[in-house]
C-alpha positions in Angstrom: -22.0 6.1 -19.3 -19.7 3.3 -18.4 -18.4 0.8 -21.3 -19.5 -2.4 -21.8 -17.8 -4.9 -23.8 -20.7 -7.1 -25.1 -20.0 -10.8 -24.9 -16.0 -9.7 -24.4 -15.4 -13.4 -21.9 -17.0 -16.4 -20.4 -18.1 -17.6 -17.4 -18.1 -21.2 -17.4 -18.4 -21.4 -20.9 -21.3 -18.8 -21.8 -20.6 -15.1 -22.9 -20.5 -12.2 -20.6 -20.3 -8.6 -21.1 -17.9 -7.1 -18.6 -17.4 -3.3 -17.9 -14.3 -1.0 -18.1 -12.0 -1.1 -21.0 -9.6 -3.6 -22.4 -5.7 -2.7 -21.1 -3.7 -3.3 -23.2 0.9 -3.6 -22.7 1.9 -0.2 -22.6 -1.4 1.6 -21.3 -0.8 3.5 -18.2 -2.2 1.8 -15.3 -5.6 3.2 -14.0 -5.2 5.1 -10.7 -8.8 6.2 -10.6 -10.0 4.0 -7.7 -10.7 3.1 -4.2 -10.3 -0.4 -2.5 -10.1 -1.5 1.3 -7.4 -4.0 2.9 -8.2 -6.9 5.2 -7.6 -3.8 8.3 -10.3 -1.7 6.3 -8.0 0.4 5.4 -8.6 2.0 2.3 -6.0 2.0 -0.6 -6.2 4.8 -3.4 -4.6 3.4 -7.1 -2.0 6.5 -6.5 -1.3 4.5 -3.5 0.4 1.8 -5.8 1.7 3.9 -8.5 5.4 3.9 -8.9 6.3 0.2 -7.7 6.4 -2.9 -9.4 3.4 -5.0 -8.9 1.1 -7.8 -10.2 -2.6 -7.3 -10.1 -4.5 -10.2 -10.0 -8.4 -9.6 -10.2 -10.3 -13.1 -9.2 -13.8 -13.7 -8.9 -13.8 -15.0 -5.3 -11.0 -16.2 -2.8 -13.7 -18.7 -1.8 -13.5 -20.7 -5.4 -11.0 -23.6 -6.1 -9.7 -21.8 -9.4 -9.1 -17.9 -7.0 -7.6 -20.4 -4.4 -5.1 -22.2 -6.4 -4.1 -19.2 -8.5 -3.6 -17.1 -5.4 -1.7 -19.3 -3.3 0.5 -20.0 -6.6 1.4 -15.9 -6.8 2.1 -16.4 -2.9 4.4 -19.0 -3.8 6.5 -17.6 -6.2 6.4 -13.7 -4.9 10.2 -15.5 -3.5 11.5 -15.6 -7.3 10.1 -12.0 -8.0 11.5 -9.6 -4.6 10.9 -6.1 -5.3 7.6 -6.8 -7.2 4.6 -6.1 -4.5 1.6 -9.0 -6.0 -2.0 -7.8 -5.3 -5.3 -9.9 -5.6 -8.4 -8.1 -5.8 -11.8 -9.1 -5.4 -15.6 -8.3 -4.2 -15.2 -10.2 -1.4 -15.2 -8.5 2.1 -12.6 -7.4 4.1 -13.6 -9.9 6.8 -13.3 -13.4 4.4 -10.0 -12.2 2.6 -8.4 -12.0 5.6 -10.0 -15.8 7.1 -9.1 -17.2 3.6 -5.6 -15.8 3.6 -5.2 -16.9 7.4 -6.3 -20.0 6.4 -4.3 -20.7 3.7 -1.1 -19.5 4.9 -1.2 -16.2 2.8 2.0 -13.9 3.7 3.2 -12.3 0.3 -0.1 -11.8 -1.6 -1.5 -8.4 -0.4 -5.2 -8.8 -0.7 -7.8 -5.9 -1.5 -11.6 -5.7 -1.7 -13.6 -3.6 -4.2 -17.2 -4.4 -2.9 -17.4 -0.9 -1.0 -16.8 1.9 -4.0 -17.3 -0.6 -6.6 -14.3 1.4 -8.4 -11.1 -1.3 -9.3 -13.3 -3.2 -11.6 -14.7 -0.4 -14.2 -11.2 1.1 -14.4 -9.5 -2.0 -14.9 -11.9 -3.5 -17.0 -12.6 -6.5 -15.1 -16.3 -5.8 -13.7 -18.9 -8.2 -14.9 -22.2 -7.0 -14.2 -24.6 -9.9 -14.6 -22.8 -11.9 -12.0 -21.1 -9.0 -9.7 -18.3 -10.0 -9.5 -14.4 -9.6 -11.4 -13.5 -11.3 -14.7 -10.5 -13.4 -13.8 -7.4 -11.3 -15.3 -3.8 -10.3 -14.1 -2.0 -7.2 -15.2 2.2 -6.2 -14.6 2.9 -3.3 -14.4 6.1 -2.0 -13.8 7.6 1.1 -11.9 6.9 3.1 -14.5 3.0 2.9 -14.4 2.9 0.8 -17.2 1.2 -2.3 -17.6 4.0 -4.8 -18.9 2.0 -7.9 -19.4 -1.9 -7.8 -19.0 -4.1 -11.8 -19.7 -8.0 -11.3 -19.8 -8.4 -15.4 -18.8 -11.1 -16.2 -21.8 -13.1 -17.9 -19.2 -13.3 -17.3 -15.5 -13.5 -21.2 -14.7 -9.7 -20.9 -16.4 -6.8 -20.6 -14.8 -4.1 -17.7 -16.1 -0.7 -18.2 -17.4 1.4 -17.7 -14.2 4.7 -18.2 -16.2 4.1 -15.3 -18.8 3.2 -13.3 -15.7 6.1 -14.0 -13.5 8.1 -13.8 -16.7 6.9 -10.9 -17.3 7.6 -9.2 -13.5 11.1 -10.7 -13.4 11.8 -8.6 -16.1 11.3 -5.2 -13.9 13.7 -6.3 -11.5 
């Protein structure tokens, strides 16, 4: 049986329960999961283990807060080299890769989860009653271990990009 964290964040202001666990710095980075690139390729979690990276799980590209904060990773992947940034969604294959031609998205990989349904249990960002990803971003370093990890209280919220990047420039 999956876990549920009863009322754990909001979405736009009212409680939600979202599944998977709560990461926490030092947890090893979940591997256990399937997602599928804007080619539909598909991309295992052991397929990311042992580089650098920023995770950033959004709700929807198609949403003015998962717009700004992914063009803002985009924008400062420059001050981080060596530290691959991800952002993962439900969102199809098909509308990642119109919104990130759109917006002028070149350093952001972006990753869908809406075929095995997989990234947002393990990382604990799944919210069930909407279908969608709690609004979160996770470091995690070469070693497979998450370095900096912000569960953004409410989805309508955006993260701290400065403890994040702070955070990856210290795995350089």
């Amino acid at each position: 049986m999956a876990q549920i964290r009863k009322n754990a964040l909001l979405w736009k202001g009212s409680p939600v329960d979202v599944e998977g666990p709560q990461l926490k710095v030092g947890d090893k980075a979940p591997t256990e999961f399937a997602v599928i690139g804007n080619d539909m390729s598909a991309t295992k979690g052991g397929d990311m283990a042992g580089k650098p990276r920023i995770i950033s799980a959004v709700p929807s590209l198609d949403t003015p807060v998962c717009d700004t904060e992914t063009r803002r990773f985009n924008s400062e992947a420059a001050k981080i080299p060596g530290v691959k940034i991800f952002t993962v969604s439900m969102d199809l294959p098909f509308a990642q890769k119109r919104w990130c031609g759109g917006a002028g998205i070149d350093k952001v990989v972006t990753l869908s989860d809406y075929k095995d349904r997989s990234f947002g249990p393990a990382w604990g960002v799944f919210v069930p009653s909407k279908g969608l990803f709690a609004r979160a971003v996770f470091v995690v370093g070469a070693d497979d271990k998450i370095h900096h990890v912000e569960y953004v209280k409410d989805a309508t919220s955006e993260p701290d990009y400065n403890a994040a990047i702070d955070a990856a420039k210290k795995l350089m």
